[in-house]
N, C-alpha and C positions, 0 to 999 in steps of 0.2 A: 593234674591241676595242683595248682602249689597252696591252694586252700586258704589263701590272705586276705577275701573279700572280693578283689577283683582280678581275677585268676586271666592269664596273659598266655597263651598260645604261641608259642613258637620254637622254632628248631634253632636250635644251638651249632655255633660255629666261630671258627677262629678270626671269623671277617667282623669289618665294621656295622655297628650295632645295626645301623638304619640298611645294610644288606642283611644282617640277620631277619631283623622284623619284616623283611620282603618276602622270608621264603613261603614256598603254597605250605598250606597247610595240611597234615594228613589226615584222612578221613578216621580216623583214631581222635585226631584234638578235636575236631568237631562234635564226635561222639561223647567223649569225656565233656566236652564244655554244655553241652545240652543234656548228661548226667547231673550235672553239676546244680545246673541254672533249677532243672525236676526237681532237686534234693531241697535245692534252697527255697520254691517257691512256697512247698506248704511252713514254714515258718514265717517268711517273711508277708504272705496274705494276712496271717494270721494277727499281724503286728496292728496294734490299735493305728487309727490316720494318724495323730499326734506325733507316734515313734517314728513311723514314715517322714512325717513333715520333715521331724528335726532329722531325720538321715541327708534330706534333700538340702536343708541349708547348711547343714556340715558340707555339703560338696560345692554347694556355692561359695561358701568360707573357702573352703581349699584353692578356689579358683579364683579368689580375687587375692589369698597370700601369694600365690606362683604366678602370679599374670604376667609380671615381665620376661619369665623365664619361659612361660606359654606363647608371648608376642613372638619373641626371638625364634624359638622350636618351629612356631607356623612357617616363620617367613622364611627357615632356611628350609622347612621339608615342600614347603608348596613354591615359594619363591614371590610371592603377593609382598608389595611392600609393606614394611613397618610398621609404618602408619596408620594403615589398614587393620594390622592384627590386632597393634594396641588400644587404637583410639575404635574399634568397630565392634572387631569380632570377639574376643575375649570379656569385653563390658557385656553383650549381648551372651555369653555361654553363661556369664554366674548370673544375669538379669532371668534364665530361662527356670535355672537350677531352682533360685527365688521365689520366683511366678508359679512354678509346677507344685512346690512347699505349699504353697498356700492350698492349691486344689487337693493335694494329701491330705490335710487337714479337712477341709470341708466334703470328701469324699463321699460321706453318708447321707451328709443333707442333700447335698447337691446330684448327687448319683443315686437315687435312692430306687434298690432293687437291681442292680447291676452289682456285676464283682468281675472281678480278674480274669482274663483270657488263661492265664497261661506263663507257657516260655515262647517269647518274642522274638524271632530272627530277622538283623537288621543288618541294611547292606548300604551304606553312606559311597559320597563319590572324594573327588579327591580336590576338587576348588573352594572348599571349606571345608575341613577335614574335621575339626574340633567343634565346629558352630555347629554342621549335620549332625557331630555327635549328642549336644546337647539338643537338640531339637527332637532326636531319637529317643535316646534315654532317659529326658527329666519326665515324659507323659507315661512312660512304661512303667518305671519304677513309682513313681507318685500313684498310677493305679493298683499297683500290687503284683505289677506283673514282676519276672528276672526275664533277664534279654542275653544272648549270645549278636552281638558285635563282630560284621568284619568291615573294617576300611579300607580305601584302595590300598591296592599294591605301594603306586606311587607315594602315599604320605601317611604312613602310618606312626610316624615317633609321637604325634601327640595324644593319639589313643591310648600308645603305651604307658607315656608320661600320666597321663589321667588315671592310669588301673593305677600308679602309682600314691596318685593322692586320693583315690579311691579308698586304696590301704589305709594310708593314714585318718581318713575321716572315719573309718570304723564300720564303713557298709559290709556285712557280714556275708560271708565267703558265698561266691555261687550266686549272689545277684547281680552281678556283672561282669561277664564274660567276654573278652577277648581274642577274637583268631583272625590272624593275618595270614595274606596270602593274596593268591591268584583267583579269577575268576572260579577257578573250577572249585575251590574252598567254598564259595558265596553258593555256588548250583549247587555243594553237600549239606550248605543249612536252610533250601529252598526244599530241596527233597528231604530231608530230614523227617522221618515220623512223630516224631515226638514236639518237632516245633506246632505251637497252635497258629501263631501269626507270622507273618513276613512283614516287613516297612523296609521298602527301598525306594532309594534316591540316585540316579543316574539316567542313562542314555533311553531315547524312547525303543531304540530295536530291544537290550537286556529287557525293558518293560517288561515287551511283547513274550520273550522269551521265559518269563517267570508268571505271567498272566496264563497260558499255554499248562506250565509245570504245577500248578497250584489250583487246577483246576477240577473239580469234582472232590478236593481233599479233605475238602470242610474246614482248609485254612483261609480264618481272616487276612485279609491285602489290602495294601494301601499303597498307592504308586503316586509319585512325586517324579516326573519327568521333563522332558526337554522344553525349549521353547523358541518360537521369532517373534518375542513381541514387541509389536508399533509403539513408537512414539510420536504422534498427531500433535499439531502444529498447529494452528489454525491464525488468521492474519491479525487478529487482534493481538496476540500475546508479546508478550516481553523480550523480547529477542536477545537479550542481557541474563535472562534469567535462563532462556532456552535452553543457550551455549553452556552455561553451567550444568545445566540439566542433564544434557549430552554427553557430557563430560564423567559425570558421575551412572550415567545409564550403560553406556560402551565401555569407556577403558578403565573401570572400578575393576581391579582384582584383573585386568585384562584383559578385558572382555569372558572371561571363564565363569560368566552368571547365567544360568537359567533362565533368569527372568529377564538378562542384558536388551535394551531396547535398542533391539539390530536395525529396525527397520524407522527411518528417518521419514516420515509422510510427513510434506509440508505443503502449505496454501498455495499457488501458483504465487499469489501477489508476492510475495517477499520472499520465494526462493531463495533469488541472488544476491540479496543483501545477508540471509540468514547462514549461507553457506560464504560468503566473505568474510563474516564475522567467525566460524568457526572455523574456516583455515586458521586466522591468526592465532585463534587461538590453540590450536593445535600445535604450531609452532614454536608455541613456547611449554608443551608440555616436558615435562623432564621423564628421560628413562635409565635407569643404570640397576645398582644395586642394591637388591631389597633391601640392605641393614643400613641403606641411607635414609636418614629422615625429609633428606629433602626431594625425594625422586618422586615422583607423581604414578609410576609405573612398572613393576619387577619385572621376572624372568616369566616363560612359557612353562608350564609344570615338568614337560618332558619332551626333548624330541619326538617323539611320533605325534605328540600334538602340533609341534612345531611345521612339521612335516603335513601334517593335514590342513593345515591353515595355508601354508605355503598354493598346496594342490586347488585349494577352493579358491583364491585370492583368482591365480593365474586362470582357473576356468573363467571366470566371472569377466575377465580380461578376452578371453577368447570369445565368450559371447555378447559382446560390444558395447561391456559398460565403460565409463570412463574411469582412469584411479590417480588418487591423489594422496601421496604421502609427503611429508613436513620435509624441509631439504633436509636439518641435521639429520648427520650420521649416525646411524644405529649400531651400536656395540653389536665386534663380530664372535666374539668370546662370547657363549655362553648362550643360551632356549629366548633370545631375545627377537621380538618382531613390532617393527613402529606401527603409531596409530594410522589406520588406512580410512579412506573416504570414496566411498563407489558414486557417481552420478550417473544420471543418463540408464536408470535400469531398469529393465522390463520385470513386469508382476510376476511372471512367469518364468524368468528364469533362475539357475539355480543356487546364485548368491542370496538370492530375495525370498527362498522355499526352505533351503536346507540349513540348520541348527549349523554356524562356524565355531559357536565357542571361542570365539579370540578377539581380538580390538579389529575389526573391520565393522563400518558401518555402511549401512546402501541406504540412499535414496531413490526414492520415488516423489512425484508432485503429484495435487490434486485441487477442482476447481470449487467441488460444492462439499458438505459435511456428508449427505449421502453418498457421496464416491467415497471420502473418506474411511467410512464405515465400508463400504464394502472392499476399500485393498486393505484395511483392518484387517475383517477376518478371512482375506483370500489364503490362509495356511491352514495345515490340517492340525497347528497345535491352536492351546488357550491359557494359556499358565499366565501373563500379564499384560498391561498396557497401561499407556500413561499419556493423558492428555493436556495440554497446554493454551488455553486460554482466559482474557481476562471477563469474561462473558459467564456468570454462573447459572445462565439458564442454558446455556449450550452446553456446557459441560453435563450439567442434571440431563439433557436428552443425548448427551452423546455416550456418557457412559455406562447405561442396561445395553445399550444394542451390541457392543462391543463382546464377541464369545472368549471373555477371559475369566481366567477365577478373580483375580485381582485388579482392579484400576486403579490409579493415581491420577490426579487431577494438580497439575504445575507443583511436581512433585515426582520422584522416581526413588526406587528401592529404596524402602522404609518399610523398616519389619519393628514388631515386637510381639516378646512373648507372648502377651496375654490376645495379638489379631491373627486369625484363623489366616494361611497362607496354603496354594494350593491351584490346580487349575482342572480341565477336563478335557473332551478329548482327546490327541493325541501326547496330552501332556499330564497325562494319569488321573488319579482320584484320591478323595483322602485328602484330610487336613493337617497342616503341622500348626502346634501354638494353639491359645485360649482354650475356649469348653472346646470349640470344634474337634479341636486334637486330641483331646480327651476321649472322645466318644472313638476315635479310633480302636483304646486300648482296653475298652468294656466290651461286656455281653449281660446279655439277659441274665440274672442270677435264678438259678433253680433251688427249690426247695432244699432245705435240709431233713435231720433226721427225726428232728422235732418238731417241723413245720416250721420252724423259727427260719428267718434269713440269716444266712453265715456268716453275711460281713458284721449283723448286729451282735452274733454270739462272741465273734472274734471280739470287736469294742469291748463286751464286756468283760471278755477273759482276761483283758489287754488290761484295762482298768483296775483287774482285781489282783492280777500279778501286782502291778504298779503299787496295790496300797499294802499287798502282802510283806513286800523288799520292805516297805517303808517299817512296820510294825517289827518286821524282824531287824532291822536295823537297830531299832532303839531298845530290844530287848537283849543285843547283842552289847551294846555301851552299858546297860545296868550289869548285865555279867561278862566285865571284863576278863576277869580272872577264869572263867569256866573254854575249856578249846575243844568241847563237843556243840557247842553253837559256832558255824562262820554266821558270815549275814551275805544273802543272797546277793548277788549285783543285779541295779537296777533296770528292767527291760528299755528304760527309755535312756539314747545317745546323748550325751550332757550335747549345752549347748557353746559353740566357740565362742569365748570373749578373750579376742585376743587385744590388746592394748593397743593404745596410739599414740603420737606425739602431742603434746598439748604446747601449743601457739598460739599466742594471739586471746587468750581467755576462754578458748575450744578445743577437744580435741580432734588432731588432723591426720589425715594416715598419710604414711610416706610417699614422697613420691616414687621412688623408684619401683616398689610395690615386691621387696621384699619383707623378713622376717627373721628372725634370729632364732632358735630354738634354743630353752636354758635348762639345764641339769644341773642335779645335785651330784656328787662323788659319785653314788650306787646307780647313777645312769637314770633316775627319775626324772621324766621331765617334769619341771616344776611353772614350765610357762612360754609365753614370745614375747620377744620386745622388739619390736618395728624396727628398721636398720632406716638412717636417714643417709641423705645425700648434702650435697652442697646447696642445692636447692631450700633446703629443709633448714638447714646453719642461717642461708640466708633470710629467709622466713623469719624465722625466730629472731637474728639480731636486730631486724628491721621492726618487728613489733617492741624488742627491750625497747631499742633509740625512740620509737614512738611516745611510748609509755614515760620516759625517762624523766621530762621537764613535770609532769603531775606527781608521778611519785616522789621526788627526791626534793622537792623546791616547797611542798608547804609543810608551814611548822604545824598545821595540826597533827600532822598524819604521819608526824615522827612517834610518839608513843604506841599509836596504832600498829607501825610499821613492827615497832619489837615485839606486841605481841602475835602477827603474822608469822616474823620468825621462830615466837617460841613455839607457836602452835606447829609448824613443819619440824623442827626440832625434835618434837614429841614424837610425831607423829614416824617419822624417820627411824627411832628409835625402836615406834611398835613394829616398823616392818622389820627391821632386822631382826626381832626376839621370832617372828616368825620364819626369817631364814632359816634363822639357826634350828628352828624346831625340826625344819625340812630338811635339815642337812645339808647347808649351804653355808656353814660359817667357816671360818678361818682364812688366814693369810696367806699358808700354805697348804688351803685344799687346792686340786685340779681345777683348773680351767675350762672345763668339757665343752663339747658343741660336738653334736654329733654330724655336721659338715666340715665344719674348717678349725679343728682341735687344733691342730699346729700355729692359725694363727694368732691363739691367743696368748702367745710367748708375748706378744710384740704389741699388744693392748694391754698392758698395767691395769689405763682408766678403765677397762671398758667392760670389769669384772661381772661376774653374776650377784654381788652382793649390790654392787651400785646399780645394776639396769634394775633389776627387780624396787629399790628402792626410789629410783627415778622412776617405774609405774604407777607402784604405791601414791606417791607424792602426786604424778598427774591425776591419777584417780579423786585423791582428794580434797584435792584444790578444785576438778573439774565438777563434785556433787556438791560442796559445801561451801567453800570459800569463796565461788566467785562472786556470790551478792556484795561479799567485804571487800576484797583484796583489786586492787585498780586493774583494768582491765587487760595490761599486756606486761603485769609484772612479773608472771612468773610465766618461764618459757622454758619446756623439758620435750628434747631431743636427743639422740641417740646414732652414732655414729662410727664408721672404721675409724678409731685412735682419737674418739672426741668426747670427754665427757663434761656436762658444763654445769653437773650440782655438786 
């Protein structure tokens, strides 16, 4: 274990990283990473909700600074477009981080009489590799639990990347655990003695295979598996709205969703109009390469998926459905396969039974709302369904009879953290998201040795350390001069305020959704200043020219104006005297960044003395000044080779 906080399992070798992160894991890292997770968990139960919270929005912090560099990471390890990662999955991983902070917090009210499982072993699939993570992780650790982590084979770099800002947020070594590998890694922390829980997410057969393994052991389980869920049509609905529906139900991510609504059941009456409407529009869906923003649909995760898709299409063919793919040409380079359309298919056979995982979707027809329901639930799974009409009395009677965990009503895949997500029968048990999820990762809390309940002992020890650092801190300032007092550090993680750009009389975070880290000479980091784009230049000059004809053109507001500058002036001034306290003065100190030191040869503007003072300055214009100062006068941005105070 390399002891950093969120300790990373893998075998070392002279190959490419993301071969490295593939290799199985040995049952040694498994064992050390579930020593690990034991050592760390009687501390970190112990931590008041408070200190938990703020751990949890430290990690949401970290994931909304790295989020471009997380879109990018997904789309090249999974191959889901761009799009997808940035504008979907990445908002939803720090939304989860967020959400589960708050249930940290309110832990004791709301859980009251419950405490911590344990060590947690969690086994994510590979079609959301980073989302599962956080849907894993944010309920574990928000309950007190530490977790050992494997993600698939196929896409493990953004796990990696996450121990990574895991590090940096300060979660303390041994609550989050990482081990990649193969199957047979996942089966050594399923048997594992020492794990209390399991939570996996994958194929309904592994389920079955880890339902079998965990049975009689008196570990908690929670299974989150396959599914074919319906999407019901019915004749009144919007046929404009359907297609989209469709669209976003099947070839979202590729069809590679669990909850993808494979099965197309529509009204007799409008069959052939609803299926004419979405060739077209299938035809103009775009497919090529995830790091196009304009592609509508990436790459297959891997050959043998590809290869499986392939096998189930042509069956489907052999058993006398019809199929319809879009004339353009599908890229022959590279896990690519077009959007497919099955008609003319029997209930019973095994395009319409069996889980594809890929953009194929099969129809079926039906005359009345009770047949509906019943090719509904002719599968043995129940994980979702999504019904489409304009009628909300049909809807309220069609969707209890439906065997899903989940319906949508003219609406399809829409999750959030705080709604319970989840299905039954062959499509597992157990909730991800809200309280439901929560209850996953409690148990009944038993007596202590006082009678007292533990988790109230812990609050209060958590409490009293908290105000011990505080007393000893200020008995440490009265004797400076005495070096038999240090003063304790505080049990609770400060909280990230990293700065923004201030545009427009607000401030606004950058678009591209990095961050600059700033040192002093001795390698302290002293802060971040948001990295802007052209986007962000543009922004900003467009609000000056706004602003420009009111500020500049009345004569009262010239006197006004100079004391606006004398007050930034001043103020500029007081940030600098605390540069220099911090060790950030001079002309010829270092330029440091501990990413890209070399390129601050070549930014002059773009020094640590001026970005910290272009924070400063945003700061305080953005708490005091804006009742006075006109709304879009001062505009502070931050950029490669641009500084503009």
């Amino acid at each position: 274990m390399d002891g950093t906080g969120a300790n990373v399992q893998r075998r070392q070798s002279g190959e490419h990283p993301a071969d490295r992160a593939r290799h199985r894991g040995h049952e040694s890292d498994v064992d050390a990473a579930v020593a690990a997770a034991r050592q760390a968990f009687i501390a970190w139960t112990a931590l008041s909700p408070h200190a938990r919270a703020r751990h949890l929005y430290a990690l949401a912090r970290g994931v909304q600074k790295h989020s471009r560099l997380l879109a990018v990471l997904e789309s090249m390890d999974n191959g889901k477009s761009i799009r997808e990662t940035r504008d979907i999955d990445i908002p939803l991983v720090s939304r989860h981080f967020y959400h589960h902070a708050g249930w940290a917090q309110l832990l004791d009210t709301e859980f009251a009489g419950y405490e911590a499982i344990g060590v947690v072993g969690q086994i994510i699939p590979w079609n959301f590799p980073l989302l599962m993570l956080a849907w894993k992780i944010a309920p574990a650790i928000a309950a007190g639990n530490t977790v050992v982590l494997k993600p698939a084979e196929f896409t493990p770099l953004t796990a990696l990347c996450f121990a990574e800002i895991a590090h940096e947020a300060g979660i303390p070594a041994g609550v989050i655990n990482i081990v990649t590998g193969h199957g047979e890694t996942g089966a050594e922390i399923v048997n594992h003695p020492d794990v209390d829980k399991i939570a996996f997410t994958g194929s309904t057969e592994v389920g079955r295979i880890i339902r079998l393994a965990t049975a009689g052991s008196g570990k908690k389980l929670s299974l989150e598996l396959g599914g074919k869920s319906p999407f019901i049509v019915y004749d009144d609905a919007d046929l404009d709205s359907v297609v989209e529906g469709v669209v976003d139900a099947i070839w979202f991510n590729q069809g590679q969703v669990c909850c993808a609504g494979s099965r197309l059941l529509v009204q007799e009456g409008i069959a052939d109009r609803l299926m004419q409407k979405l060739r077209a529009r299938m035809e103009k869906l775009r497919l090529g390469s995830p790091l196009d923003k304009a592609v509508d649909m990436g790459a297959i995760v891997a050959p043998v998926q590809l290869e499986r898709i392939r096998g189930l299409v042509q069956q489907g063919v052999d058993e006398g459905a019809t199929m319809w793919q879009p004339s353009w040409a599908c890229p022959t380079e590279g896990c690519f396969y077009p959007p497919t359309l099955f008609t003319d298919v029997s209930p019973s056979s095994t395009i319409a039974q069996v889980e594809i995982f890929g953009p194929v979707l099969v129809t079926m027809t039906f005359r009345t709302p009770a047949e509906s329901v019943a090719l509904a639930n002719n599968t043995p799974y129940g994980l979702a369904a999504s019904v489409w009409t304009e009628n909300i009395n049909l809807a309220l009677d069609i969707a209890p009879k439906i065997k899903a965990g989940v319906v949508w009503v003219n609406s399809t895949n829409l999750f959030d953290a705080a709604s319970g997500f989840g299905g039954y029968r062959e499509s597992g048990f157990g909730r991800e998201g809200g309280r439901e999820g929560m209850w996953e990762y409690v148990k009944k809390a038993g007596p202590s040795v006082d009678g007292r309940g533990s988790r109230r002992a812990s609050r209060v020890e958590g409490r009293g350390s908290a105000r011990g650092s505080r007393v000893e801190g200020r008995g440490s300032r009265r004797d400076r001069g005495s070096s038999t007092l240090a003063p304790r550090p505080s049990p609770l993680p400060s909280i990230d305020r990293t700065p923004k750009l201030y545009i427009g009389g607000k401030q606004a975070r950058p678009d591209q959704g990095y961050s600059r880290r700033i040192h002093s000479p001795d390698g302290t980091l002293l802060g971040e200043a948001p990295e802007g784009n052209r986007k962000d230049i543009r922004n900003a000059v467009e609000a000056a020219h706004a602003a420009l004809g009111g500020w500049s053109r009345r004569r009262q507001a010239r006197p006004r104006r100079g004391r606006y500058v004398h007050r930034a002036a001043v103020h500029v001034r007081r940030m600098g005297r605390q540069v220099r306290r911090r060790g950030a003065h001079g002309a010829d100190s270092r330029r440091r960044d501990c990413h890209e030191r070399a390129d601050w040869r070549h930014r002059p503007d773009v020094s640590r003395r001026a970005s910290v003072a272009r924070i400063g300055l945003a700061d305080r214009a953005d708490d005091g000044h804006r009742q006075h100062h006109g709304r879009h006068s001062v505009n502070v941005t931050s950029a490669h080779g641009i500084g503009l105070l």
